[in-house]
C-alpha positions as CSV (number, residue, x, y, z in Angstrom):
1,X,-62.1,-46.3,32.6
2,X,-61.9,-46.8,28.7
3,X,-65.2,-44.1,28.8
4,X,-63.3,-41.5,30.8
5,X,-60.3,-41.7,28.1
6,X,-62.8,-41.3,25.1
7,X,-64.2,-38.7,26.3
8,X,-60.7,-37.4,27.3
9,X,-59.7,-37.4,23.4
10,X,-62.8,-36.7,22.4
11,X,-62.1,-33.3,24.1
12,X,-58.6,-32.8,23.1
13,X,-59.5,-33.6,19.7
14,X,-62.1,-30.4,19.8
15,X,-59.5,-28.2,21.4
16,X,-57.6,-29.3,18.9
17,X,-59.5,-28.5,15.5
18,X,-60.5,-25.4,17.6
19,X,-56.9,-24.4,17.8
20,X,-56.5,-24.9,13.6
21,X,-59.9,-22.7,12.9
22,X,-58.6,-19.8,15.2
23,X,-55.3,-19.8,13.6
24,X,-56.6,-20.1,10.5
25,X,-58.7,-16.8,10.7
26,X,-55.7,-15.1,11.9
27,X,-53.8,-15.9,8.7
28,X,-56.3,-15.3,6.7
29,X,-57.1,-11.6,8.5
30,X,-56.6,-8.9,5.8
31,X,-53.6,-6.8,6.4
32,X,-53.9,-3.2,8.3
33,X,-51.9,-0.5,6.5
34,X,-51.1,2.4,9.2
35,X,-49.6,5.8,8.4
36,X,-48.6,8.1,11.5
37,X,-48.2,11.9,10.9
38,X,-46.6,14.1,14.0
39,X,-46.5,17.9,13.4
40,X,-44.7,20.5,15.4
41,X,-45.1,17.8,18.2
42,X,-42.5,16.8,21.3
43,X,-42.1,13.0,22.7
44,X,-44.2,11.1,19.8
45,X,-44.2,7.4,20.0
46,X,-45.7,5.8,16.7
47,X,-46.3,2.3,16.1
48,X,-47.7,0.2,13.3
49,X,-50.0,-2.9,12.8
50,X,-49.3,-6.0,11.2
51,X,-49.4,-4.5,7.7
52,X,-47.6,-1.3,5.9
53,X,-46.5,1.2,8.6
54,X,-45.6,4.9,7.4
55,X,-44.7,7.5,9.9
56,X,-43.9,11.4,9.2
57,X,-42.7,13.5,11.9
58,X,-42.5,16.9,10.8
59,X,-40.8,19.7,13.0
60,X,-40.9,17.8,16.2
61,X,-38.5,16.4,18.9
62,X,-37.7,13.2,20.6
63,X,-39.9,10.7,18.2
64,X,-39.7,7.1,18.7
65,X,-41.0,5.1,15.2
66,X,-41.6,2.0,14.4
67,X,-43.6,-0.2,12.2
């Protein structure tokens, strides 16, 4: 019984510091600047990543922006 639990933690433990490394890359991940430009368009949705977002709609209707 005492095996099964060590190898229990033993697994947790790796899921564990597996956890840390993934999140770690994610903070570390360099930072995605977007820029959106809609011209003469109609029903334009434009989103942004994680970093700087800059959207331009230029003679166009019903845009939805975000960033």
């Amino acid at each position: 019984m005492q095996e099964l639990l060590d190898w229990w933690q033993a697994l947790v433990g790796l899921v564990a510091v597996i956890g840390v490394a993934i999140t770690w890359l994610q903070v570390r991940r360099p930072r995605v600047d977007t820029t959106n430009v809609a011209s003469n368009a109609r029903r334009v949705r434009q989103t942004g990543g994680p970093g700087v977002t800059r959207n331009e709609a230029t003679s166009s209707e019903d845009v939805d922006q975000s960033g």
